[in-house]
N, C-alpha and C positions, 0 to 999 in steps of 0.2 A: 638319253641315258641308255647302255647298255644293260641287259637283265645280266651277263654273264660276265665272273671274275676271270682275274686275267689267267686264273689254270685254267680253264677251262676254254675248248674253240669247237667253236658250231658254224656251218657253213655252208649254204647250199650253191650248188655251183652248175652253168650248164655243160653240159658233156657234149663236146666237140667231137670225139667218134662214138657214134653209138650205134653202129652197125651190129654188133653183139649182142646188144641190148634190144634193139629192132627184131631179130632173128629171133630172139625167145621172145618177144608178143606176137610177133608172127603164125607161133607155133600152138597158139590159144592155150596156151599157161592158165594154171591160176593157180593161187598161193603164193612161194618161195621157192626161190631159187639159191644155192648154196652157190657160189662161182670162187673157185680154187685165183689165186693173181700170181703174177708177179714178184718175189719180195727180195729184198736186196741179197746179195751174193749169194742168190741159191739157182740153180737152172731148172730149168721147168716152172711148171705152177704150183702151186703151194695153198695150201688151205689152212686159215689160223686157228691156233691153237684150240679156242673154245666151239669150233665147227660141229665137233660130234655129239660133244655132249650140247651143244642148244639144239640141235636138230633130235634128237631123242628127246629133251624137254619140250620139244614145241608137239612132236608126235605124240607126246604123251598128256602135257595139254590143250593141246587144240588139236584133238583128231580129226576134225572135219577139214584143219586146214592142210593142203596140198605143199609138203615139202622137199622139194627135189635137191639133193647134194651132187653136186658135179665133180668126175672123178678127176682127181689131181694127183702130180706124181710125185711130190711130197707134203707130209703134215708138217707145221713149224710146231717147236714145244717152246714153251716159254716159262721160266720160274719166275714167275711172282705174283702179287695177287690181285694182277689187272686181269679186266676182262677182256680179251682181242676176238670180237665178235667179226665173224665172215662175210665179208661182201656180198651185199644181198640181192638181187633182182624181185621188184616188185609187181605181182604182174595187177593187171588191172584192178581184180576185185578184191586188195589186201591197198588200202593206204596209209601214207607213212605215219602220220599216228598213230594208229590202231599197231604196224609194228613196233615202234620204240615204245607204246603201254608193254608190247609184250617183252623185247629185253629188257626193261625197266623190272617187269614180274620175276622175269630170268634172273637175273642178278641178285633181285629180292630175297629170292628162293636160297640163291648162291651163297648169301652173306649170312644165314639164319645160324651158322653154326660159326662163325667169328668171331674172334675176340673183340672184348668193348673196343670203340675205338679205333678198328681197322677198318680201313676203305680200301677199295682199289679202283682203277681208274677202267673206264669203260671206254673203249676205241669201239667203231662203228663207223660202217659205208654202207649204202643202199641208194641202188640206183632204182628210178622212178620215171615215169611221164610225168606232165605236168600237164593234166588237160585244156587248162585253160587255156595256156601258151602255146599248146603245141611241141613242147619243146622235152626232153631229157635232161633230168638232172639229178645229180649226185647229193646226196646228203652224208655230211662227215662229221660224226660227232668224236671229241675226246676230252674228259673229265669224268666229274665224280655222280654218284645218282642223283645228290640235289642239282644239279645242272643240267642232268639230261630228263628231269622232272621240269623244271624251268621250260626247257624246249618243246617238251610238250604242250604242255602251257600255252605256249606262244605260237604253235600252230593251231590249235584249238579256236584260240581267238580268233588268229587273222582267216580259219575259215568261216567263224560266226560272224566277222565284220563283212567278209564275200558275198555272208546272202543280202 
């Protein structure tokens, strides 16, 4: 049985070039990394929409943690009341639970003054190691918070079932 309804898609996938990704743990990181992409018809890299303002919310709650924003040559804006969280690089000592508890908080925070009844959808990437495997990989969430609470959930376990 799948935990997740069909709005909702969660996906961890491994990353075929991760030379990028190499080069910032190379570089003894720790924390976040903000990484500007690619996004359809715009040239250059682009940084989404909610990049600034989570990066000030993470600064400002979690100051011990190390959050680095990579400059990009456009911002994308977006009207409506999804969340399009930034592509993230995880460096070693920040794992991916511990960050989607914290967009999870983000968004919490975000919805406090909404009307009954609204939701918006939370899009998320963050790329990772994988230590076990050795390997890179991506995580891609998009849905609603009960679903990226599910996710949670479901990493929690399978690293309690690990030990």
């Amino acid at each position: 049985m799948d935990i997740f309804d069909d709005k909702e898609s969660c996906e961890v996938v491994i990353v075929d070039d991760d030379k990028e990704f190499r080069d910032f743990l190379h570089s003894s990181p720790s924390g976040i990394a903000i990484i500007p992409e690619k996004y359809q018809g715009c040239e250059g890299l682009v940084l989404k929409d909610n990049a600034g303002d989570f990066s000030k919310w993470l600064r400002k709650n979690k100051p011990e943690l190390n959050v680095e924003v990579r400059k990009a040559d456009k911002r994308l804006v977006l009207k409506s009341n999804d969340f399009w969280i930034p592509l993230v690089f995880l460096a070693q000592d920040v794992a991916l639970p511990f960050y989607l508890n914290l967009v999870a908080n983000y968004v919490y925070d975000r919805m406090k003054g909404a009307l009954r009844g609204e939701k918006g959808r939370i899009h998320l990437e963050a790329i990772y190691e994988d230590k076990q495997e050795g390997v890179v990989k991506k995580f891609r969430y998009e849905g609603d918070d009960d679903g990226l609470q599910k996710a949670i959930k479901q990493f929690d376990l399978n690293k309690f079932m690990d030990k």
